[in-house]
Every structure is written in C-alpha cells, then in structure tokens.
LOTORDO-436075 format. One record per residue: x negated, y negated, z of N, C-alpha, C in turn; chain; residue number from 0. Coordinates in nm, 3 decimals. Each point is the difference from the previous one (the first is absolute). Layout:
// residues N
npx npy npz capx capy capz cpx cpy cpz unit pos
X Y Z X Y Z X Y Z A NUM
...
//
This chain:
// residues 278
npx npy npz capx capy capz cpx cpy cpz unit pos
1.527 7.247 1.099 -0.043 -0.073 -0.119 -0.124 0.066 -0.059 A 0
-0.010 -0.006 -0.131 -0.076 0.107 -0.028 -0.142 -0.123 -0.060 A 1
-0.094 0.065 -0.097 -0.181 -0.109 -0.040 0.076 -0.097 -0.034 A 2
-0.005 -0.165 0.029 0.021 -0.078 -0.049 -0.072 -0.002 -0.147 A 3
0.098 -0.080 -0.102 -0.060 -0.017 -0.154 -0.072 -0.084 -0.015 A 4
-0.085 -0.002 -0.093 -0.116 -0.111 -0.075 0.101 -0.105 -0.020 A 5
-0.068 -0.127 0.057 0.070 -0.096 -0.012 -0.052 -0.143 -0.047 A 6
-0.026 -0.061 -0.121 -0.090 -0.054 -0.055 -0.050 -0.135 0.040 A 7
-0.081 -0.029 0.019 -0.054 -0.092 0.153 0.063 -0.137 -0.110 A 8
0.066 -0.065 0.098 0.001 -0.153 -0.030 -0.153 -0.088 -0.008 A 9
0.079 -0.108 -0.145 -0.174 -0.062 -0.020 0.029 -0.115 0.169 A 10
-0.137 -0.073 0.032 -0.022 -0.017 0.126 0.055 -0.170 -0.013 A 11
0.054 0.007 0.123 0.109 -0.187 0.019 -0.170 -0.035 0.062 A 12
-0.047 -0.130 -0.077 -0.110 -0.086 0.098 0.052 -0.068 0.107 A 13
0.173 -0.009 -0.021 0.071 -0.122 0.103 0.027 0.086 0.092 A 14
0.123 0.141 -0.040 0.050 0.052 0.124 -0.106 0.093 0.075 A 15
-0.078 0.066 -0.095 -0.101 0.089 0.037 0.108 0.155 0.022 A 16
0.097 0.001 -0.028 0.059 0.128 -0.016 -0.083 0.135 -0.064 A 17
0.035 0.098 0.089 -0.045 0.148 -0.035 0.167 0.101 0.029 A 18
-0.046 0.101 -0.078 0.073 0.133 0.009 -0.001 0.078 0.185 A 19
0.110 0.010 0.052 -0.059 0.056 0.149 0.129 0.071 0.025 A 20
-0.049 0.093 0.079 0.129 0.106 0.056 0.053 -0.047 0.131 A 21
0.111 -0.084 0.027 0.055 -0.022 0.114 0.107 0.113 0.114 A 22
-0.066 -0.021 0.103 0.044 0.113 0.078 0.037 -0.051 0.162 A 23
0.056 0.046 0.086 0.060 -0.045 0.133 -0.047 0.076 0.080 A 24
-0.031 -0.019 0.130 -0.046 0.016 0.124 0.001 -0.048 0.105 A 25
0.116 0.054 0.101 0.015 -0.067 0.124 0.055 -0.129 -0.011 A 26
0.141 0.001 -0.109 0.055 -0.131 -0.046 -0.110 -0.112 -0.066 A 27
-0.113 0.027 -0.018 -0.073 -0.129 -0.036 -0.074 0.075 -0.206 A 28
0.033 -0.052 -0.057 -0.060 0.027 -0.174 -0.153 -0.015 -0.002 A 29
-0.020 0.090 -0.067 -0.145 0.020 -0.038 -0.039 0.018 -0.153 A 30
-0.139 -0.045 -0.037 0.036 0.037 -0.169 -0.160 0.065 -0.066 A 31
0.006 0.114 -0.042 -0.173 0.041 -0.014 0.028 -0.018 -0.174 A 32
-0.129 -0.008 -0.040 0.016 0.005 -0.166 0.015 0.157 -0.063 A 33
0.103 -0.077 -0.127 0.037 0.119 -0.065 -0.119 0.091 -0.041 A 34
-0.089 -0.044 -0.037 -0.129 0.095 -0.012 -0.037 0.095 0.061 A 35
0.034 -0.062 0.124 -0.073 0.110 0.107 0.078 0.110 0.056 A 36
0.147 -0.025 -0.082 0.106 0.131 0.048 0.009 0.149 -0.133 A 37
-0.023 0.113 0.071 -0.015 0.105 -0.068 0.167 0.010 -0.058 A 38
0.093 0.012 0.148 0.125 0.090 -0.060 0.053 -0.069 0.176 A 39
0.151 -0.017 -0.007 0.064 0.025 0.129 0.111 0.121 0.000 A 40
-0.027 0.074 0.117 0.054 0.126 0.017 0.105 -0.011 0.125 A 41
0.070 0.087 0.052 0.054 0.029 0.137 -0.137 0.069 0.016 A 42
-0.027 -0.007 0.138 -0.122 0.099 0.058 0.073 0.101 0.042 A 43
-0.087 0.132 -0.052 0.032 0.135 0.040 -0.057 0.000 0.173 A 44
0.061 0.146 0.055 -0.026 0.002 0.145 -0.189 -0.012 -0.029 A 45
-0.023 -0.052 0.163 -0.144 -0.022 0.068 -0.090 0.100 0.103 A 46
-0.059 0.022 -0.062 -0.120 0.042 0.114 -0.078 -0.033 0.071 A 47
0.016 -0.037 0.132 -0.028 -0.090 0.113 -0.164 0.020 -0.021 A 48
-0.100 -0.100 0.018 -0.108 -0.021 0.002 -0.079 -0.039 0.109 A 49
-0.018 0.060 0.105 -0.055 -0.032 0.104 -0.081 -0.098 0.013 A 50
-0.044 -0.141 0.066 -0.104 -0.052 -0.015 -0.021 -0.077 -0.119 A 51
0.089 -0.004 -0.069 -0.040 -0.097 -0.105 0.036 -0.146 -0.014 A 52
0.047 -0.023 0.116 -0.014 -0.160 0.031 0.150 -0.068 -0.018 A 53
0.023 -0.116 0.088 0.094 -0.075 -0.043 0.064 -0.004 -0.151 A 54
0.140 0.033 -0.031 0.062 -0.036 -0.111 0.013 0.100 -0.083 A 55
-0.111 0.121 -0.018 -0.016 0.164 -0.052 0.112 0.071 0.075 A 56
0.062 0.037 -0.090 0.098 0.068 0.023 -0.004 0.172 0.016 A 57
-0.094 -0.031 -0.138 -0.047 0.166 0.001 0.011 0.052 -0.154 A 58
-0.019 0.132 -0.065 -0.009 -0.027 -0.108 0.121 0.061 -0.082 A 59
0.037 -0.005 -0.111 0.071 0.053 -0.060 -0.083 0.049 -0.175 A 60
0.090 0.079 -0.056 -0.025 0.085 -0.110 0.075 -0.039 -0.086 A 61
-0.035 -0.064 -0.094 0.054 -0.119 -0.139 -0.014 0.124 -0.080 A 62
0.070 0.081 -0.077 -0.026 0.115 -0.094 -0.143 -0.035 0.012 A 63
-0.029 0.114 0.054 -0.103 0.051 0.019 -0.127 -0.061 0.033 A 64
0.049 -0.101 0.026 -0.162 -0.100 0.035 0.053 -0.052 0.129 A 65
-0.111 0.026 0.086 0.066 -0.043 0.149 -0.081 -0.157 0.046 A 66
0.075 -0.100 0.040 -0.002 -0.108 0.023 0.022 -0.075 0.173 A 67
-0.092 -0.056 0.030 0.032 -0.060 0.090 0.119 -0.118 0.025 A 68
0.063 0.016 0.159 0.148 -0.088 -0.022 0.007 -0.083 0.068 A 69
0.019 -0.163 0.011 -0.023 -0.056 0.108 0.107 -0.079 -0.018 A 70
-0.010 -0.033 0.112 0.192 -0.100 0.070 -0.081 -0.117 -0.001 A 71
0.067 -0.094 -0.125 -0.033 -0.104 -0.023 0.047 -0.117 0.141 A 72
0.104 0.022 0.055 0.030 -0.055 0.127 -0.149 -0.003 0.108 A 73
-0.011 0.114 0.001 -0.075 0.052 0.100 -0.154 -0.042 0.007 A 74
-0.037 -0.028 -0.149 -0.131 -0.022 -0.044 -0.019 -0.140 0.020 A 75
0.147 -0.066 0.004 0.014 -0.180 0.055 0.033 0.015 0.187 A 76
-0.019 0.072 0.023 0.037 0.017 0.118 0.142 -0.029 0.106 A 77
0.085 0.061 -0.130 0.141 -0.052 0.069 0.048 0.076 0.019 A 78
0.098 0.040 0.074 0.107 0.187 -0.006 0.014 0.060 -0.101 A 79
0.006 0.132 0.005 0.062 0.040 -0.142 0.112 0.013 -0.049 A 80
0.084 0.002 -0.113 0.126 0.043 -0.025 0.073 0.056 0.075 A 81
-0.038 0.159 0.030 0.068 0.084 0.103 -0.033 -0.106 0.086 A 82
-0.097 0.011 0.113 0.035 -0.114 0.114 0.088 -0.057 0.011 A 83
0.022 -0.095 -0.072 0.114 -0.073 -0.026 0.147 0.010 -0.022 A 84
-0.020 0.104 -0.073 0.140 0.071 -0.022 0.021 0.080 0.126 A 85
-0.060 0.038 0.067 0.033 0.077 0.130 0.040 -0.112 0.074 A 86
-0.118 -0.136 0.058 0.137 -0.090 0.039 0.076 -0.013 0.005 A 87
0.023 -0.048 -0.127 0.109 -0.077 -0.033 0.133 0.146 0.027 A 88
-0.009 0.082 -0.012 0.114 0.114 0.038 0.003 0.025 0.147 A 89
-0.099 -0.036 0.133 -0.009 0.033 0.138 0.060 -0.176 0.000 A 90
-0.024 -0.063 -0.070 0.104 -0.146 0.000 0.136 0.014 0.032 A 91
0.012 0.120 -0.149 0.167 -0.007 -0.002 0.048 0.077 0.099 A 92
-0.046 0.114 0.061 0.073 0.061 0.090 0.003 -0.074 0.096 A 93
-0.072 -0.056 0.073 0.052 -0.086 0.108 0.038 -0.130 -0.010 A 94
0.054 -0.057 -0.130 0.090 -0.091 -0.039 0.159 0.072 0.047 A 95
0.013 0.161 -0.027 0.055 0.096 -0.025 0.037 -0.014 0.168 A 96
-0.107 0.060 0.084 0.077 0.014 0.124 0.002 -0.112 0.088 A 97
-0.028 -0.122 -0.064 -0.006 -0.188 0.088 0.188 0.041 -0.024 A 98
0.067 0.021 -0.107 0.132 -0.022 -0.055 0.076 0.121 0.089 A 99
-0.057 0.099 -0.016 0.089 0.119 0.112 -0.023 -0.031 0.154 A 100
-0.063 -0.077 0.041 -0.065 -0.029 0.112 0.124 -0.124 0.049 A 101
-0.028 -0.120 -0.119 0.097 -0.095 0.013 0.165 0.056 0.021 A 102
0.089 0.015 -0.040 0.097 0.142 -0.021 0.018 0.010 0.115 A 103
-0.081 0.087 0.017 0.002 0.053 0.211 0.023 -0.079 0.071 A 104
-0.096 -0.103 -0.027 0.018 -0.130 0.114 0.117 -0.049 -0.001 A 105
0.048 -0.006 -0.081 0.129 -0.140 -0.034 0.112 0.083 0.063 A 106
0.004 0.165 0.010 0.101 0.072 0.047 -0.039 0.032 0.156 A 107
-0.116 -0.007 -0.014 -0.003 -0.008 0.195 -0.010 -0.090 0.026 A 108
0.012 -0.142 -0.029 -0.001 -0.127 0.067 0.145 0.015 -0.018 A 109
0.093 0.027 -0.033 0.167 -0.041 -0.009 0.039 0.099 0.126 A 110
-0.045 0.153 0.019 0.019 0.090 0.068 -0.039 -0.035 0.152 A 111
-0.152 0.005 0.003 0.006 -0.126 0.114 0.042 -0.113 0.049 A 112
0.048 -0.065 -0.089 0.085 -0.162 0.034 -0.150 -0.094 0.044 A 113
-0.066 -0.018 -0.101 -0.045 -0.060 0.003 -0.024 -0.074 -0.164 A 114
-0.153 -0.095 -0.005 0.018 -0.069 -0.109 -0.085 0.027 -0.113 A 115
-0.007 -0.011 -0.093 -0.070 0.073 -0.069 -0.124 -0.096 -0.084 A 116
-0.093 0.023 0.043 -0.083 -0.057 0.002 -0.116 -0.018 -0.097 A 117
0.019 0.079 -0.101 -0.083 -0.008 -0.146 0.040 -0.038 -0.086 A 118
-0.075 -0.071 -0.130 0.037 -0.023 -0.135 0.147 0.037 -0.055 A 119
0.057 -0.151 -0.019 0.142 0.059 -0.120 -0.036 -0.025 -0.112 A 120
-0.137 -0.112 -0.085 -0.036 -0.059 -0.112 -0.097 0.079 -0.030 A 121
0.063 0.074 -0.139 -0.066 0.095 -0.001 -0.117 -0.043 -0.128 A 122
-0.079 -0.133 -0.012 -0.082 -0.081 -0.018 -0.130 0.044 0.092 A 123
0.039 -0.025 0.193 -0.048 -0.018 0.089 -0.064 0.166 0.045 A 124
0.055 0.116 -0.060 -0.041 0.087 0.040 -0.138 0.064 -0.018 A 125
-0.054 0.087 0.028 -0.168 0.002 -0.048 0.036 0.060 -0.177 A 126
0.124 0.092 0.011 -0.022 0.044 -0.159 0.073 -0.116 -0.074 A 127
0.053 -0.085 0.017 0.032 -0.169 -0.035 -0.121 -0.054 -0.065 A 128
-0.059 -0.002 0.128 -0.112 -0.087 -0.063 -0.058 0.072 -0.064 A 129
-0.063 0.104 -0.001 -0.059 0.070 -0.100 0.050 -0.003 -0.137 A 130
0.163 0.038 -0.020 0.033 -0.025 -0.143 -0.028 -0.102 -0.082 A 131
0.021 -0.111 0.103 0.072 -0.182 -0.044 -0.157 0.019 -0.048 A 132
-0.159 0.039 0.031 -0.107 0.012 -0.041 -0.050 0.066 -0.094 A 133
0.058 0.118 0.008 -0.095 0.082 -0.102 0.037 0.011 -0.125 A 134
-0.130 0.008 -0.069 0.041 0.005 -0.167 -0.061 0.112 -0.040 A 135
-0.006 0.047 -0.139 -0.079 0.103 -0.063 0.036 0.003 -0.127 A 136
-0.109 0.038 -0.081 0.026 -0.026 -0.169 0.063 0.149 -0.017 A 137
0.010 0.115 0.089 0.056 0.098 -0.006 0.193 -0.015 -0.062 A 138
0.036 0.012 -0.108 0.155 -0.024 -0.049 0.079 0.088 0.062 A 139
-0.037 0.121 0.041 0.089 0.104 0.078 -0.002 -0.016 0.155 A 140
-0.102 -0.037 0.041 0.013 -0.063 0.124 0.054 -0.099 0.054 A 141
-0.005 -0.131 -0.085 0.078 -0.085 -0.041 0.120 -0.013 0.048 A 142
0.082 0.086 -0.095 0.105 0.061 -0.003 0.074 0.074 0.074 A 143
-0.050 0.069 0.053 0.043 0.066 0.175 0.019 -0.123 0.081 A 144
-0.121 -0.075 0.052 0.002 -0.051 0.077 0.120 -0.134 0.028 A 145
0.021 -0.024 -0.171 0.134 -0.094 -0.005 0.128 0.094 0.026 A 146
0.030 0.078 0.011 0.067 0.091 0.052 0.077 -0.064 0.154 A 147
-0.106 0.020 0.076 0.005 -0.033 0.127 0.042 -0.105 0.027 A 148
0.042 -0.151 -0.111 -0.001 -0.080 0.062 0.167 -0.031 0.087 A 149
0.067 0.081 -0.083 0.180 -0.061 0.023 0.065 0.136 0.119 A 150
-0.099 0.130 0.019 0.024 0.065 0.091 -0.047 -0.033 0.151 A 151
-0.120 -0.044 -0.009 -0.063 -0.073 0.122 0.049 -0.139 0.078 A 152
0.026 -0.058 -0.100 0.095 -0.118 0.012 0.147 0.024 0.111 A 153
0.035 0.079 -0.063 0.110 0.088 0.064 0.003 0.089 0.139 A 154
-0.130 0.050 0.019 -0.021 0.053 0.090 0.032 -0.067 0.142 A 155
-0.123 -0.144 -0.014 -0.024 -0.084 0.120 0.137 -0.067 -0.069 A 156
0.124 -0.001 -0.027 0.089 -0.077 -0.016 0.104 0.067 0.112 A 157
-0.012 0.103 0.032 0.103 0.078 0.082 -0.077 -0.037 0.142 A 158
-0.051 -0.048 0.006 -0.044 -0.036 0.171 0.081 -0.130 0.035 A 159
0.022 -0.098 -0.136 0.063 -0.108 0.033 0.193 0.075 0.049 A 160
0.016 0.096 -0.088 0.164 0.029 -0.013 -0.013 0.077 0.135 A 161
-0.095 0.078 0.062 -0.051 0.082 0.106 0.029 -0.123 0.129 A 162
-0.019 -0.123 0.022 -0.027 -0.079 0.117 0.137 -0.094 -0.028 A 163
0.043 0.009 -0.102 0.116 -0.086 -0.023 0.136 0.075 0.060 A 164
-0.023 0.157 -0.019 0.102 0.099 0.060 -0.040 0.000 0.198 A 165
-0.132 0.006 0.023 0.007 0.005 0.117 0.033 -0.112 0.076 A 166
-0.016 -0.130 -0.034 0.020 -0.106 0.046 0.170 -0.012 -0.001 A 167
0.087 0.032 -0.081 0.133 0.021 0.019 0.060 0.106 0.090 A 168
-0.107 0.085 0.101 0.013 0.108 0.023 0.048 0.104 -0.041 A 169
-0.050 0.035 -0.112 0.049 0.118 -0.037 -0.112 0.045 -0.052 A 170
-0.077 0.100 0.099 -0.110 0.088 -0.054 0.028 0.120 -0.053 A 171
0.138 0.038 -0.004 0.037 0.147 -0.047 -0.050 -0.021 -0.164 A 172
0.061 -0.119 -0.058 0.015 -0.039 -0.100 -0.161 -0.073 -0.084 A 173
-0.077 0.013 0.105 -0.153 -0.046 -0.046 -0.096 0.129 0.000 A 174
0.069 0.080 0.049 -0.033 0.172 -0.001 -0.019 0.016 -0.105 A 175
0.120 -0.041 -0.041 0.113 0.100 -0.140 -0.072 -0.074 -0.101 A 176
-0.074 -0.145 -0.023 -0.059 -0.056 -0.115 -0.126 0.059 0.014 A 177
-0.085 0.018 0.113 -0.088 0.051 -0.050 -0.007 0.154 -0.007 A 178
0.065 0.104 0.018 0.020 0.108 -0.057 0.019 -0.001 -0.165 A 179
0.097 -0.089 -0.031 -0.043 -0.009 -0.155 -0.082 -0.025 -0.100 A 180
-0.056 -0.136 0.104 -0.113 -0.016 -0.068 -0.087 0.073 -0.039 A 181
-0.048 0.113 0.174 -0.065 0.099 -0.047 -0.014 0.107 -0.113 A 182
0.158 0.009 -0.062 -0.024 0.090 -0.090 0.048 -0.087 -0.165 A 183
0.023 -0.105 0.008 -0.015 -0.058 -0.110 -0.133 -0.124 -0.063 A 184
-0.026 -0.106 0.080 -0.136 -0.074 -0.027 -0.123 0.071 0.095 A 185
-0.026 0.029 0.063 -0.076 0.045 0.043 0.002 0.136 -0.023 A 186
0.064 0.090 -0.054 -0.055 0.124 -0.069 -0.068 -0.051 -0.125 A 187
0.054 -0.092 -0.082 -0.055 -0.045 -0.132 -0.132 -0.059 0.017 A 188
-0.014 -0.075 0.108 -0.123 -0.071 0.016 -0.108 0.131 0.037 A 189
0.061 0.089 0.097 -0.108 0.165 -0.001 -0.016 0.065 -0.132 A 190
0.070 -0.018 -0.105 0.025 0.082 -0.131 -0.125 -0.050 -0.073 A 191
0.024 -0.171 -0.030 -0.125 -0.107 -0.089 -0.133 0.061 0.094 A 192
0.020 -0.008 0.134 -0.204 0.021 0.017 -0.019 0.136 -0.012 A 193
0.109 0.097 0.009 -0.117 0.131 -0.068 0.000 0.015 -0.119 A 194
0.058 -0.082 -0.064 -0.003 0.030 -0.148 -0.130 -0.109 -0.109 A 195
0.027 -0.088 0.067 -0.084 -0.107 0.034 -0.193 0.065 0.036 A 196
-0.019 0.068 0.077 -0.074 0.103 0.048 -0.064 0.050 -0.135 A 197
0.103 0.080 -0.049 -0.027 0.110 -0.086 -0.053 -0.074 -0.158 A 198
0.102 -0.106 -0.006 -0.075 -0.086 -0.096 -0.131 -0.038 -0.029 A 199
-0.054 -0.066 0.117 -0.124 -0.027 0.016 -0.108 0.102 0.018 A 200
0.048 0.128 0.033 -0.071 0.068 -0.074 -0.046 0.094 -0.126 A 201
0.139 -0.041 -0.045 -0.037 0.082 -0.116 -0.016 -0.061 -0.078 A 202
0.021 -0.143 0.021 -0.080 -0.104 -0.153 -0.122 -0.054 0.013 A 203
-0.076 0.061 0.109 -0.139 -0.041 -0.001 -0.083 0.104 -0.086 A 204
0.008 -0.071 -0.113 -0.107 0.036 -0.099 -0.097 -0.079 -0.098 A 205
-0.115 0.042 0.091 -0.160 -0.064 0.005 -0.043 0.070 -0.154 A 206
-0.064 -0.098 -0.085 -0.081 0.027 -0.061 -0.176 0.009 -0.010 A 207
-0.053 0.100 -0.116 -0.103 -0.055 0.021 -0.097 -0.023 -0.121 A 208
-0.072 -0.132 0.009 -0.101 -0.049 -0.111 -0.132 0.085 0.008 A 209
-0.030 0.058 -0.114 -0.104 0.061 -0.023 -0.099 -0.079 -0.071 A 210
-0.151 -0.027 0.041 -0.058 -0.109 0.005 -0.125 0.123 -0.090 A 211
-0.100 -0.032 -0.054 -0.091 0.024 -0.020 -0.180 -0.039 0.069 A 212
-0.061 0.063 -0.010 -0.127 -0.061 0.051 -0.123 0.095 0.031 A 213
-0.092 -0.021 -0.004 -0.150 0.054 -0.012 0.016 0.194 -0.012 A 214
0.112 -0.024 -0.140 -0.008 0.107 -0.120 0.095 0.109 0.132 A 215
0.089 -0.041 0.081 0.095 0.046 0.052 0.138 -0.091 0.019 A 216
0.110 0.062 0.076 0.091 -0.113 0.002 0.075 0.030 0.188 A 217
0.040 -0.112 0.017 0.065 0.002 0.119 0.109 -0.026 -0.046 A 218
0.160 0.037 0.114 0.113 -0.021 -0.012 0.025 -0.119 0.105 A 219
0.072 -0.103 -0.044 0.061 -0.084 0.126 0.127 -0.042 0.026 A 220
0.070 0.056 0.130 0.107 -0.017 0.060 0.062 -0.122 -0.062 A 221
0.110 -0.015 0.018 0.065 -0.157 -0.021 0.129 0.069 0.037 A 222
0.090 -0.156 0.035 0.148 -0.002 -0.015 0.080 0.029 -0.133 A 223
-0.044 -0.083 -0.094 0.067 0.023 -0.117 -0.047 -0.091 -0.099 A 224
-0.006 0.049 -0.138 -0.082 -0.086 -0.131 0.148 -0.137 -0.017 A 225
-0.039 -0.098 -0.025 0.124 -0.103 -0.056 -0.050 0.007 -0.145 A 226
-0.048 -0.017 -0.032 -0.088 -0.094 -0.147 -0.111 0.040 -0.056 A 227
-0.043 -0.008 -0.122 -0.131 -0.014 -0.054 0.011 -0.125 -0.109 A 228
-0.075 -0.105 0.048 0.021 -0.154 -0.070 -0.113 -0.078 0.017 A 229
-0.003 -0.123 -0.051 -0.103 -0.106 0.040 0.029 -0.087 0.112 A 230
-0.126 -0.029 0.034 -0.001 -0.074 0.121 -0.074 -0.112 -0.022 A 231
0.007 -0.122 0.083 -0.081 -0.111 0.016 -0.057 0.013 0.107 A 232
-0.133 -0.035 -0.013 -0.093 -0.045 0.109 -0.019 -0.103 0.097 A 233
0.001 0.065 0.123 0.047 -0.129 0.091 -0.127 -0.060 0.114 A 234
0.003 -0.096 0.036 -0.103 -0.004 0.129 0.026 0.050 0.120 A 235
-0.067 0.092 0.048 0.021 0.058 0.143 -0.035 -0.038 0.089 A 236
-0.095 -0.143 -0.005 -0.062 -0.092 0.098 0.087 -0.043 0.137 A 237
0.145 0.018 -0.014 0.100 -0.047 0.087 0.060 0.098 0.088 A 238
-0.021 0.131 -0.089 0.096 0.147 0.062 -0.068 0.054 0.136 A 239
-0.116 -0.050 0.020 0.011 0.100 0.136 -0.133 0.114 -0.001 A 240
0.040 0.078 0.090 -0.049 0.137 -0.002 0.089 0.092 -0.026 A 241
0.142 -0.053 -0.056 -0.005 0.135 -0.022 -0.013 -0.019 -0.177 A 242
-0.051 -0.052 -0.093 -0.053 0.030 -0.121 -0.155 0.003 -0.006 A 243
-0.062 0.006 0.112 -0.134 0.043 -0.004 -0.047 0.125 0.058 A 244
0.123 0.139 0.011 -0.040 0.082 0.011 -0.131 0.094 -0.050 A 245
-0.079 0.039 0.006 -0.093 0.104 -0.101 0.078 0.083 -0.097 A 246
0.060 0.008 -0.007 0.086 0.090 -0.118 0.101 -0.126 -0.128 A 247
0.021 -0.122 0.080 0.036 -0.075 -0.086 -0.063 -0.080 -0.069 A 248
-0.026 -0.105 -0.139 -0.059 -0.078 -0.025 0.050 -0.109 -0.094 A 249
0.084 -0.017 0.108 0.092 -0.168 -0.085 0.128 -0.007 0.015 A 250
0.058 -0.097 -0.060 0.167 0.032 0.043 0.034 -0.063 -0.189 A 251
0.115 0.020 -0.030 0.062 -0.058 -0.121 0.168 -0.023 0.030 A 252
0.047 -0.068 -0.067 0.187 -0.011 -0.042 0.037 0.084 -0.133 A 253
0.079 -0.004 0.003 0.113 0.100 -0.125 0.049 -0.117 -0.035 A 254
0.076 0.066 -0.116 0.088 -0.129 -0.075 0.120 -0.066 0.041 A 255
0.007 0.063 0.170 0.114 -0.089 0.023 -0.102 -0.078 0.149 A 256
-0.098 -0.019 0.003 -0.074 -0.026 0.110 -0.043 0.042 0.115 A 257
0.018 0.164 0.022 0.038 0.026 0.144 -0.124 0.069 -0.040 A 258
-0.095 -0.026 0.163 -0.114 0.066 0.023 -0.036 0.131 0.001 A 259
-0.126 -0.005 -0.072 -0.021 0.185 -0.010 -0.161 -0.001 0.029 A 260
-0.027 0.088 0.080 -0.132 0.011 0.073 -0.099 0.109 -0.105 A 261
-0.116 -0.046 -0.042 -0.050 0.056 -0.079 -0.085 0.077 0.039 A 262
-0.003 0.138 -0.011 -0.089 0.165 0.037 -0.131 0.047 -0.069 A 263
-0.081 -0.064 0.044 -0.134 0.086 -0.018 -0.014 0.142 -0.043 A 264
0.048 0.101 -0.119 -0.005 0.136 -0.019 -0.167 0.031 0.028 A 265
-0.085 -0.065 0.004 -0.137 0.089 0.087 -0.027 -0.013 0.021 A 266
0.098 -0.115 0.141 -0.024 0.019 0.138 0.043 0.145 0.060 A 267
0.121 0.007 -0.063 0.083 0.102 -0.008 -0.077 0.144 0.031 A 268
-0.021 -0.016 -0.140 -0.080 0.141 0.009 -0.144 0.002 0.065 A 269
-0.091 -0.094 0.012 -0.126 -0.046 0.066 0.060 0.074 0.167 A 270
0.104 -0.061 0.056 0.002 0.085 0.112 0.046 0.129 0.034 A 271
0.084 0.009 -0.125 0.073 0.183 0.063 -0.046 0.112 -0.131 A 272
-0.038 -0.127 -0.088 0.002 0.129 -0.114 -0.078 0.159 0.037 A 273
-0.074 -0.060 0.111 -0.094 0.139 -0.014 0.076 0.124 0.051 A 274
0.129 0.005 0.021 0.061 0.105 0.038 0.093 0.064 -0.077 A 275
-0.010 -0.031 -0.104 0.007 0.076 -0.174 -0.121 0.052 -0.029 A 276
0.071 0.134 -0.033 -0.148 0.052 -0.069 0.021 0.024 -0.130 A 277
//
C-alpha cells in the first residue's frame, strides 16, 4: 500500500467523540493509532538485524533511501511474533500429521496381533479433533484448507469402526484389505490437505508495515494486517484490565458495528524505539 491520501478531518461529534484512526490487527486482537500519525503503509523490505536494541526492534530497513527503524508490534506488547506463530502452528500440523499415520499403524497391528484396539474412533475426541472443533482464524485461505479436512478425517477414524466389525466376524483378512485402502485413498488425502495446508500458511503470511513519524524521523511498525481507516467512539477502559493499560496503549474505542478496538499511543511508539532510525 502505498502514502495514504489527505483525508479531510471530520467536524468533531460532542456525543460520540469520534476521530479519523487507522485500524490494524495483531495477534488476533485490533488495534487503532490515528490517521495523523501514519506516514504511508508499505510491505517491509528485507532487515538488518540490530544487535542490542531491545525487545520488539527488529532491526532496520531502507524505505527508498531513508533507513528506518522496525519493530514487531507483537513483540513490543510482549506476545510471540507472527513467524513464531506460524512456525507453531505448522510443527502443530505435522504431528497432527504423524498422531494420524501413527493411528493407521495401530489399528493394523492391533488386528494382526489379535488384539483390541484401543484408541480414538471419534474423530471429535482426537488431539487434532479437538484442535479443529477449536480453532479459528480471520485468515480466508486458511480457513479454507482447514474445512477441507473435515469429511476426509471423518472418514478416516470411520474405518476402525468397519476395521473391528470385520474382526469381530472373524475375518481379519478382510480388515487388512479396508485398511490398505484406506491408506491410499482417505488417509493419503488427509496427508495431501496438511502439506498443502503447510504451504498455505506460509505463503499468506503477509505482515505489513505502518510508518509512523516522530522527533523529525520515522519508525516502521510490524502488524498483521490494516482492516480500515474510519471513526471510532470512545470508550471507558476502567473495566478492561491490564491488558488496555499497556505503555504503548492509551484507551480503547468501538467501530460502527461495536466491536472493540484498543487505542495506540504513536509516541509511545516512537518515545521507545524511535531512536533506532536515523
């Protein structure tokens, strides 16, 4: 995204107390700094690691030709960063990945042994079960994979029931023979969605960053992604906690459909990192 445009200030609500503000995401939770205080939002070019420059400094980068300090707005709240996270969440999926090749095995050496088979058929109950039936993300391509999974997985732990229903009639030749197929029809598909699944999540992680101004330099700051530039109402933060009394935050507001947005101090911002722009 290239300088945001002049945008002609609304006259002032005495009731709502609405202002102009740039709304932005971090670590699933909205944040909103004023439009004033934003230069331009860019993709950040590569970084030059900065030794020593403290929690949340990333390091600096070179804005045509003016080099700027970069800081991981996550990081500066003290939460994981993006990557972090995204690396999770992918050491998640692989061993969601081998809980399912693992399961597989079992169900064919418990028939081979003659014995019973003793793990999860509800595939609700499984750890990547529960994880799905849980997780959300405003991510649409991720989303989307992950509903993928739901009618192959389903299927998976469904052949343990047709698996114990054949052995119990004695006929394990024939509980062999279902899960050999399985192997190469739902459970290859279910191996297909998590590396692809994988690859998704990383290649749609793309972080922006707000370029802030301040004491006649500017800093860049990390984020998830811009939603909006709109008015906001002013809210009481007397109830929220600690976490809207961070040092970098100063207030909270609603949007026009009510949903909370935590309001950003730009020099706090720069008050703590700016000095690593020169």
């Amino acid at each position: 995204m290239g300088r945001l445009e002049q945008v002609e200030e609304p006259m002032a609500d005495p009731v709502s107390e609405s202002s102009l503000y740039v709304v932005f995401t971090a670590g699933g939770q909205r944040y909103a700094v004023r439009h004033e205080a934003v230069v331009e939002m860019v993709q950040p070019p590569s970084v030059v690691p900065l030794p020593g420059a403290g929690r949340g400094v990333l390091g600096l980068i070179n804005l045509r030709g003016k080099v700027l300090g970069l800081v991981d707005f996550r990081l500066a709240l003290g939460q994981r960063s993006s990557q972090e996270e995204m690396q999770a969440l992918i050491q998640d999926l692989h061993t969601f990945e081998k809980h399912h090749l693992d399961w597989v095995d079992e169900l064919e050496a418990s028939v081979r042994d003659q014995r019973p088979f003793r793990l999860t058929t509800d595939p609700h109950a499984c750890a990547f079960g529960r994880w799905f039936d849980a997780f959300r993300s405003d991510n649409v391509v991720l989303h989307q994979h992950l509903q993928a999974f739901s009618e192959p997985h389903q299927a998976v732990h469904a052949v343990a029931k047709k698996v114990v229903a054949h052995v119990e009639a004695g006929e394990a030749d024939k509980a062999i023979e279902v899960i050999g197929k399985a192997r190469t029809t739902v459970l290859a598909t279910m191996l297909t969605l998590f590396r692809q699944t994988r690859a998704a999540i990383a290649e749609t992680r793309r972080e922006i960053a707000i370029v802030m101004p301040g004491g006649g330099s500017m800093v860049a700051v990390l984020v998830d992604s811009v939603e909006a530039i709109g008015g906001l109402t002013m809210q009481d933060d007397s109830e929220l906690g600690e976490a809207a009394h961070h040092p970098l935050l100063c207030g909270v507001a609603t949007d026009a459909n009510d949903d909370l947005v935590l309001l950003v101090d730009a020099d706090a911002v720069f008050g703590v990192f700016g000095k690593v722009a020169a």
